[in-house]
BAKERO-497404 format. One record per residue (C-alpha): chain; x, y, z; residue number from 1. Coordinates in nm, 2 decimals, decimal comma. Example, Ala and Ser with C-alpha at 12.3 -4.5 7.8 and 13.67 -1.06 7.14 Angstrom:
2
lumlum->A; xx->1,23; yy->-0,45; zz->0,78; tinu->1;
lumlum->A; xx->1,37; yy->-0,11; zz->0,71; tinu->2;
end
This chain:
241
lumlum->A; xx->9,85; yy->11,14; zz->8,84; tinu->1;
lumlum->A; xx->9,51; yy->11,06; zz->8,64; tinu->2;
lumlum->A; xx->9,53; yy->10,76; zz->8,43; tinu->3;
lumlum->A; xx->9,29; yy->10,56; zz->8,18; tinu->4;
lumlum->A; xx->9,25; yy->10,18; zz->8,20; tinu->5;
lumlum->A; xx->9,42; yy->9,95; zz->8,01; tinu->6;
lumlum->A; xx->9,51; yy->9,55; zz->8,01; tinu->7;
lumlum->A; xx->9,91; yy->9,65; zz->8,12; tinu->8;
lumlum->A; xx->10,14; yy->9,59; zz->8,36; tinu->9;
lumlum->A; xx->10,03; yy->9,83; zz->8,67; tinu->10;
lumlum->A; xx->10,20; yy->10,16; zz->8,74; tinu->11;
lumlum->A; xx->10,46; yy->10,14; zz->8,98; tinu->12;
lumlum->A; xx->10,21; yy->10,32; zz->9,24; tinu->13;
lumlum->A; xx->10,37; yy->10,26; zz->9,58; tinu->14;
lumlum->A; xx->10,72; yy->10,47; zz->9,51; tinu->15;
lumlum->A; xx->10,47; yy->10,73; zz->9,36; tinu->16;
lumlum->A; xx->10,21; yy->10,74; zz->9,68; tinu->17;
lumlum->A; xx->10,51; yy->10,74; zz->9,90; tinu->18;
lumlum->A; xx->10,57; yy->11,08; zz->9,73; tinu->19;
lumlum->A; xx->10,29; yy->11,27; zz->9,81; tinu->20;
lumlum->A; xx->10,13; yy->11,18; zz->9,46; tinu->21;
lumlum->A; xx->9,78; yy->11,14; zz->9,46; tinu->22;
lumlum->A; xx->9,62; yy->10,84; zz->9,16; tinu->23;
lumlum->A; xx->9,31; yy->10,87; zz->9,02; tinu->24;
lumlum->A; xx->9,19; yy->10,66; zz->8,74; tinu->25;
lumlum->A; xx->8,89; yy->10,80; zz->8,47; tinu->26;
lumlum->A; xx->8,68; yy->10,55; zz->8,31; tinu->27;
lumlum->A; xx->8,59; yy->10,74; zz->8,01; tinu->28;
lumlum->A; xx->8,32; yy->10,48; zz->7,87; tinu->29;
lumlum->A; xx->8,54; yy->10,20; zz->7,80; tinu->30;
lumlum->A; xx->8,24; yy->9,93; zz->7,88; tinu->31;
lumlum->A; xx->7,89; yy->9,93; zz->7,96; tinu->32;
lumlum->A; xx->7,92; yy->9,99; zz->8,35; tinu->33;
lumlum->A; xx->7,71; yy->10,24; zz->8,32; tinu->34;
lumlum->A; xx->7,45; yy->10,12; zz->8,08; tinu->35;
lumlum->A; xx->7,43; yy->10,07; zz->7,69; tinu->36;
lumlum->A; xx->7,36; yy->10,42; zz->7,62; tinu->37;
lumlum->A; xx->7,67; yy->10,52; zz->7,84; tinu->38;
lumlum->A; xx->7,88; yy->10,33; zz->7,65; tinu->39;
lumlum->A; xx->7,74; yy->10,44; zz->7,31; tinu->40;
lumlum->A; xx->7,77; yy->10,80; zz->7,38; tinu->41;
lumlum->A; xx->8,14; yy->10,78; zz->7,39; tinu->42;
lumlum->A; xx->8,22; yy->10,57; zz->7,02; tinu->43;
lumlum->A; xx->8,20; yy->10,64; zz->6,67; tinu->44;
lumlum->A; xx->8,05; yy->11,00; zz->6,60; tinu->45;
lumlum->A; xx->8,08; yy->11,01; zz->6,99; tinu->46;
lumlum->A; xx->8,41; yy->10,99; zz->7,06; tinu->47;
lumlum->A; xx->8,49; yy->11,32; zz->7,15; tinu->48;
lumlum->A; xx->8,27; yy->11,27; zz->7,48; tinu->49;
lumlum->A; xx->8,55; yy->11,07; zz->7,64; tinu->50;
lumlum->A; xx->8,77; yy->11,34; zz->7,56; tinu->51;
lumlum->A; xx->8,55; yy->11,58; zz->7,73; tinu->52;
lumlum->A; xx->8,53; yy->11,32; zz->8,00; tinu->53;
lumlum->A; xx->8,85; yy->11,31; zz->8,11; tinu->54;
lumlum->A; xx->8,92; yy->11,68; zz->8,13; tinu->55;
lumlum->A; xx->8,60; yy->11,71; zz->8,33; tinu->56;
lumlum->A; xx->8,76; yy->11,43; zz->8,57; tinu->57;
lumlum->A; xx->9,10; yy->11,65; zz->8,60; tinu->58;
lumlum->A; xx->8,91; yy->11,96; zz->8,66; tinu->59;
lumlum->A; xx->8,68; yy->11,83; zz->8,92; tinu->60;
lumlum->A; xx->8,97; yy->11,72; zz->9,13; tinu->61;
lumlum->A; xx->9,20; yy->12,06; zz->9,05; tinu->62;
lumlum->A; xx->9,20; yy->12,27; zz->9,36; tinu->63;
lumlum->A; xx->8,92; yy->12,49; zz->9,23; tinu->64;
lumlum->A; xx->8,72; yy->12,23; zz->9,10; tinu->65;
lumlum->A; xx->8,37; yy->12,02; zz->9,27; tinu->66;
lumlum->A; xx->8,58; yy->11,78; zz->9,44; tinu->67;
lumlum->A; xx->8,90; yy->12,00; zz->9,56; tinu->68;
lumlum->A; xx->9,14; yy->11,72; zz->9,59; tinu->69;
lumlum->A; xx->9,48; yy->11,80; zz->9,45; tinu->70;
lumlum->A; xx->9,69; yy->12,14; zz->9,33; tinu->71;
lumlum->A; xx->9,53; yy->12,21; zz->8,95; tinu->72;
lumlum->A; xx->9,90; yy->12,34; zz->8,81; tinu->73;
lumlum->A; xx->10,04; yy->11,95; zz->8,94; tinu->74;
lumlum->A; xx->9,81; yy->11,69; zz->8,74; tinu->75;
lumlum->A; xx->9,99; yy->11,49; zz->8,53; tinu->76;
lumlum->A; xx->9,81; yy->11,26; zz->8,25; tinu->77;
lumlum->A; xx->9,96; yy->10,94; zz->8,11; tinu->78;
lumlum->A; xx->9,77; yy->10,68; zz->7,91; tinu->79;
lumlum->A; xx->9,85; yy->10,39; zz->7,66; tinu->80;
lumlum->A; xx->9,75; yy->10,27; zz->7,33; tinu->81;
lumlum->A; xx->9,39; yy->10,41; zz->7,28; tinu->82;
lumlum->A; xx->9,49; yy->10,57; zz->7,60; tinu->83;
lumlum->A; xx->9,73; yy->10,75; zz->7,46; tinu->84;
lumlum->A; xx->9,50; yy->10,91; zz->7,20; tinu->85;
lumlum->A; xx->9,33; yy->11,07; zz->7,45; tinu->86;
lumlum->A; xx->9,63; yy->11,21; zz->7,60; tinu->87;
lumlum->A; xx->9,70; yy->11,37; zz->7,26; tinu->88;
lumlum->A; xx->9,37; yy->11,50; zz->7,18; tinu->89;
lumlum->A; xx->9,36; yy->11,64; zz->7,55; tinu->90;
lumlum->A; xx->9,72; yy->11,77; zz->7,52; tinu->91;
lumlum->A; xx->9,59; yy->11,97; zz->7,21; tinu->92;
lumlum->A; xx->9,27; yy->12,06; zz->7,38; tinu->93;
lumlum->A; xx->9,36; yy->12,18; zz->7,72; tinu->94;
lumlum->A; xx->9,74; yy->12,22; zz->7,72; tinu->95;
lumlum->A; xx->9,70; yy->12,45; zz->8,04; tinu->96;
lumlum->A; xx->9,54; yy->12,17; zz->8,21; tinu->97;
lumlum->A; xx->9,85; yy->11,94; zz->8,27; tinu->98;
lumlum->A; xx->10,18; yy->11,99; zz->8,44; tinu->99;
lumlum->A; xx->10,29; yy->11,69; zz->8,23; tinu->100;
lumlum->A; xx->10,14; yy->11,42; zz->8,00; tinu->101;
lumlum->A; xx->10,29; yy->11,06; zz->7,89; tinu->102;
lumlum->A; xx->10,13; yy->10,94; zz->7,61; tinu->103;
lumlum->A; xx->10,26; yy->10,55; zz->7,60; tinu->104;
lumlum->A; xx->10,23; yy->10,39; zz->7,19; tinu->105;
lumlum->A; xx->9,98; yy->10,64; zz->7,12; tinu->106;
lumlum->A; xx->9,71; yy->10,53; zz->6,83; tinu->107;
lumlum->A; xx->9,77; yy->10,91; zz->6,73; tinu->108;
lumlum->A; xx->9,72; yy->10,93; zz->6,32; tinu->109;
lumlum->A; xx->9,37; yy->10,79; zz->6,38; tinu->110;
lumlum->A; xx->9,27; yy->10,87; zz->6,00; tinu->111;
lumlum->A; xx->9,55; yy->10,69; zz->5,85; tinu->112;
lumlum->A; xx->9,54; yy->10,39; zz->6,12; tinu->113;
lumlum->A; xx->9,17; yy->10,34; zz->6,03; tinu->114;
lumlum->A; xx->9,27; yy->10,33; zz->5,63; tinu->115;
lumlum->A; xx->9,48; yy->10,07; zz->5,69; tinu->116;
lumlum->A; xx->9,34; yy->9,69; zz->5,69; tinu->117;
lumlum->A; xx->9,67; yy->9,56; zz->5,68; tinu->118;
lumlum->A; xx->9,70; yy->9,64; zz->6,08; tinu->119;
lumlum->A; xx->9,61; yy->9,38; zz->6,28; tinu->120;
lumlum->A; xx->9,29; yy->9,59; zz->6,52; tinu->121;
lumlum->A; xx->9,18; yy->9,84; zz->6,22; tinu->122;
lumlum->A; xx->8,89; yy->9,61; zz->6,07; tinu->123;
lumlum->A; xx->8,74; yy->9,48; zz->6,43; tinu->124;
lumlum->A; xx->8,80; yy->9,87; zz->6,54; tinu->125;
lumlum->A; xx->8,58; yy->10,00; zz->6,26; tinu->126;
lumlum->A; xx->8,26; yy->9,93; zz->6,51; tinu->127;
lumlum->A; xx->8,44; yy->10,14; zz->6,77; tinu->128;
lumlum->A; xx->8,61; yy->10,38; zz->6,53; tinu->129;
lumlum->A; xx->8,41; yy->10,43; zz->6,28; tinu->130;
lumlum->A; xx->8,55; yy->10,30; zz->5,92; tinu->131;
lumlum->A; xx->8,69; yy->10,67; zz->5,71; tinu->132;
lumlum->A; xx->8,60; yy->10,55; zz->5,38; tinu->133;
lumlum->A; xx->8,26; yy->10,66; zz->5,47; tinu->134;
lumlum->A; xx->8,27; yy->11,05; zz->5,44; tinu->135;
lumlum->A; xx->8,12; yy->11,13; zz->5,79; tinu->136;
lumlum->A; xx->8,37; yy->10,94; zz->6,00; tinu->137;
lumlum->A; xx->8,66; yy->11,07; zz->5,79; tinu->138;
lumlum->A; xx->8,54; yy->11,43; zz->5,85; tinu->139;
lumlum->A; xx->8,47; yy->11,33; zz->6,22; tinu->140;
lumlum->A; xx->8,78; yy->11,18; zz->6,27; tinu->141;
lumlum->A; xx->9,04; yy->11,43; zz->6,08; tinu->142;
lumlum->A; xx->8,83; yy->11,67; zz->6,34; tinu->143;
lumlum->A; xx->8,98; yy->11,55; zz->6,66; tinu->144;
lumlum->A; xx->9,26; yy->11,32; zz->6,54; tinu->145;
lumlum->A; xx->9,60; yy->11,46; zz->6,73; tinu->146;
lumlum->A; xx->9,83; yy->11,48; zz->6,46; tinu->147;
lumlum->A; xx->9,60; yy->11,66; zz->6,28; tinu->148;
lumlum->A; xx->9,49; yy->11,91; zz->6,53; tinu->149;
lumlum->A; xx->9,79; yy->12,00; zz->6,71; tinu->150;
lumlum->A; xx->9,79; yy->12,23; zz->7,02; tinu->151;
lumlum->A; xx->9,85; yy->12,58; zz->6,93; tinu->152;
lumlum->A; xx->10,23; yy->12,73; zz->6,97; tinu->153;
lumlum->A; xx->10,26; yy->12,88; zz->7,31; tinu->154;
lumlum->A; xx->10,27; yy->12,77; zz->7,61; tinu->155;
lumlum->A; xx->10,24; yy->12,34; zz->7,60; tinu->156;
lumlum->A; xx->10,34; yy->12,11; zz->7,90; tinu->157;
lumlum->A; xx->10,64; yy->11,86; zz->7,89; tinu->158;
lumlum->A; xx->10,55; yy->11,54; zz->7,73; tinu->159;
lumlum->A; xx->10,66; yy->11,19; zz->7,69; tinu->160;
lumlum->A; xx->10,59; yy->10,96; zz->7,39; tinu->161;
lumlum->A; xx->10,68; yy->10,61; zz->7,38; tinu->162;
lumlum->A; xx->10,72; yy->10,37; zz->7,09; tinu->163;
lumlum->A; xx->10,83; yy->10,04; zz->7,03; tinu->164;
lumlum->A; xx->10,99; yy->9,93; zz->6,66; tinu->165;
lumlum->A; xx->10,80; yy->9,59; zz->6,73; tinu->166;
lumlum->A; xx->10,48; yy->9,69; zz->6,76; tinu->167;
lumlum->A; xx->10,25; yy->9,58; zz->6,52; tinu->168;
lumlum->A; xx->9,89; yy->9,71; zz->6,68; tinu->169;
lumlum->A; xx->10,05; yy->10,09; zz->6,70; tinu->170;
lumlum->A; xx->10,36; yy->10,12; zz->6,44; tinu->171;
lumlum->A; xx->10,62; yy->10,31; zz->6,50; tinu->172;
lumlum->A; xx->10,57; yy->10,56; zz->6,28; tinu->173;
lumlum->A; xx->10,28; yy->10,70; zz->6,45; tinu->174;
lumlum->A; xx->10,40; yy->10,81; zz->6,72; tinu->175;
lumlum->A; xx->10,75; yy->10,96; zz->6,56; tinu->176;
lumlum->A; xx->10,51; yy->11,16; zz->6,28; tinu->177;
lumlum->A; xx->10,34; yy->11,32; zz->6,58; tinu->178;
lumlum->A; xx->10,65; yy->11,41; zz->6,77; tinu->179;
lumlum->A; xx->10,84; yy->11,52; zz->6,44; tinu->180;
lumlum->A; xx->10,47; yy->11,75; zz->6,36; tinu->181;
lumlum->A; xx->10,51; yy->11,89; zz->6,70; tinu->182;
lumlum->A; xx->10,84; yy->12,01; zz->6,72; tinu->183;
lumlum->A; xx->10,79; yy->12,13; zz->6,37; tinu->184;
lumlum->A; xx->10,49; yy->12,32; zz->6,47; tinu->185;
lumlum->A; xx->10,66; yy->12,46; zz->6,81; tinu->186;
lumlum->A; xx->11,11; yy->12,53; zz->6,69; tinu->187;
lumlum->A; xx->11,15; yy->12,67; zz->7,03; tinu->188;
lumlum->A; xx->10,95; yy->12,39; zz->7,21; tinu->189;
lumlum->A; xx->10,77; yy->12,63; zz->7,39; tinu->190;
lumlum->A; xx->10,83; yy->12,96; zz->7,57; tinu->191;
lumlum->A; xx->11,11; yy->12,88; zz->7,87; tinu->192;
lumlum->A; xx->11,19; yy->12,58; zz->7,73; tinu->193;
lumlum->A; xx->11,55; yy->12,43; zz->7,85; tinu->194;
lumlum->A; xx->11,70; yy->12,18; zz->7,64; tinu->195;
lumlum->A; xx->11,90; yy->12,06; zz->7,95; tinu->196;
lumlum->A; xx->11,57; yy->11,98; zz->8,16; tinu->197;
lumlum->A; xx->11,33; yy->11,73; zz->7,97; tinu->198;
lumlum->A; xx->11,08; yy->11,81; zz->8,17; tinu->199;
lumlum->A; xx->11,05; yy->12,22; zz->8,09; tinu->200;
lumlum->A; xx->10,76; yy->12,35; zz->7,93; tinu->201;
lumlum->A; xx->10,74; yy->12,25; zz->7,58; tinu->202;
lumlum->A; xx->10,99; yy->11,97; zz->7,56; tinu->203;
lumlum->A; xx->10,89; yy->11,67; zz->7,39; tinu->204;
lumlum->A; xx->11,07; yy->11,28; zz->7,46; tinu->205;
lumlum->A; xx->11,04; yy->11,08; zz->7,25; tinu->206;
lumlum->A; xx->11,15; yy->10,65; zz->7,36; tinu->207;
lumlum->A; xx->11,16; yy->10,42; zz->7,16; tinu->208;
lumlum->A; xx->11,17; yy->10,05; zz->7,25; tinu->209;
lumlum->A; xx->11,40; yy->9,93; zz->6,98; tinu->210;
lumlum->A; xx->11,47; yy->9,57; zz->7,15; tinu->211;
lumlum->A; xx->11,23; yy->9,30; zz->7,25; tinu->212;
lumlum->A; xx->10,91; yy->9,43; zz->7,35; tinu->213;
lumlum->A; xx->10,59; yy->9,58; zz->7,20; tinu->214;
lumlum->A; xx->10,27; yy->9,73; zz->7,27; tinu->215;
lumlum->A; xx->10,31; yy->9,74; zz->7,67; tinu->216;
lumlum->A; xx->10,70; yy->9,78; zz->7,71; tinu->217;
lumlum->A; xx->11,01; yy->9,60; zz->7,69; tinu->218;
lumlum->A; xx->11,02; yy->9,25; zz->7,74; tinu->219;
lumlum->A; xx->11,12; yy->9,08; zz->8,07; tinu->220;
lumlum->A; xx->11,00; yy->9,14; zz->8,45; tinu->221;
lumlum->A; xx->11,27; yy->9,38; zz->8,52; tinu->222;
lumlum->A; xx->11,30; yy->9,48; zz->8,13; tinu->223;
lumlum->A; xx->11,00; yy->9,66; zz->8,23; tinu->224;
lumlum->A; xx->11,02; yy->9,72; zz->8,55; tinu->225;
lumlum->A; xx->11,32; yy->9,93; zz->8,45; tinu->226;
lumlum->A; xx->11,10; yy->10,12; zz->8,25; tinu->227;
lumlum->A; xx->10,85; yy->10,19; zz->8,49; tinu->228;
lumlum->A; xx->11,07; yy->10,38; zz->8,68; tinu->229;
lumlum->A; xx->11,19; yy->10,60; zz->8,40; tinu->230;
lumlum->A; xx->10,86; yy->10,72; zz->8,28; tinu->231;
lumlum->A; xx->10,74; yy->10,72; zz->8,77; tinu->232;
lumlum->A; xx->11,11; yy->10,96; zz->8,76; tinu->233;
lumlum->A; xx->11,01; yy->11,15; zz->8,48; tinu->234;
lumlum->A; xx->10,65; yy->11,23; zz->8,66; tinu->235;
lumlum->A; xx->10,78; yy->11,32; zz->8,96; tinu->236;
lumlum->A; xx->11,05; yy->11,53; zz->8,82; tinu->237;
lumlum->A; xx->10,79; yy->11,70; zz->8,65; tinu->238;
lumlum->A; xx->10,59; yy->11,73; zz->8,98; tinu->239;
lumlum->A; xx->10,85; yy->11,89; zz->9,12; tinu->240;
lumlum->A; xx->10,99; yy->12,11; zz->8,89; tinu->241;
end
């Protein structure tokens, strides 16, 4: 499973290890670890370089890749938040890449997000973003936003968006325009798809948190642990489809 960072609860890892799952995290210039101009090459008219980043990661450890690690057909991507942007924009990008992706409250209508000053992180995210009343981020933007630039209809891995009705740093209706735009796009949800197994090619989930809870999960230690071993049974029931 290859996952990007982000301040949540950790991944129930040991049930997944235990399984013959192998966990690789990408840091796809989230700080300056690597220097200033690191950093700089992966924001505002740059953004797409953390895209690119991540799919080199999953191809370098794919079977035929540099670092040989894992089966290529068996990667599964999952990411939250920002995080799950990038698993949108890589689900549209490289939908041969993945056996599976979980995109967790993804920031997914970038364009319309950014518009927005009412949300509480789109005037502080303008620096990271770029702000789309100024023509060359909106044109940048609408470029590689996912619900914009949705995969093309064929052959698309199993995914799993999350939500949560509380939320007010990704609203709900993000991620439920995406999901309603791709099922739209795709009315057989993909070729083989098998509406008794969610995680066929082409399905798309879609939970949503609709009690206490947010931007990271239900509420409550085993509120979320519960939900951590949905989305780890989902995974491996991908894995082993």
């Amino acid at each position: 499973m290859l996952r990007t960072y982000y301040t949540a609860p950790v991944t129930p890892r040991p049930p997944l290890l235990e399984r013959g799952v192998v966990f690789a995290h990408a840091h796809v210039r989230g700080g300056g670890e690597m220097g200033r101009d690191w950093w700089e090459q992966g924001r505002l008219l740059g953004k797409r370089t953390t895209f690119d980043d991540f799919v080199d990661v999953a191809d370098a450890l794919a079977h035929d890749g540099a670092l040989g690690l894992v089966d290529g057909r068996r990667i599964v991507s999952r990411g939250l938040s920002a995080g799950g942007l990038l698993k949108g924009a890589v689900y549209s990008q490289r939908p041969d890449r993945w056996r599976a992706v979980v995109a967790e409250v993804p920031f997914i209508d970038v364009v319309t997000a950014m518009s927005d000053p009412s949300i509480p992180l789109t005037v502080n995210e303008w620096d990271e973003w770029g702000d789309p009343r100024e023509r060359e981020f909106l044109t940048y933007m609408t470029g590689y936003s996912p619900y914009e630039n949705l995969p093309s209809v064929g052959a698309r891995p199993p995914l799993l968006v999350t939500g949560a009705l509380h939320d007010p740093r990704v609203l709900v209706r993000e991620p439920a325009k995406w999901v309603m735009a791709l099922r739209a796009s795709d009315p057989g949800w993909g070729e083989g798809a098998d509406p008794g197994d969610p995680t066929s090619p082409g399905t798309v989930l879609f939970r949503v948190e609709t009690a206490e809870g947010s931007h990271s999960g239900p509420a409550g230690r085993f509120g979320h642990l519960d939900y951590e071993a949905e989305v780890a049974a989902w995974i491996v029931a991908a894995l082993s489809a």
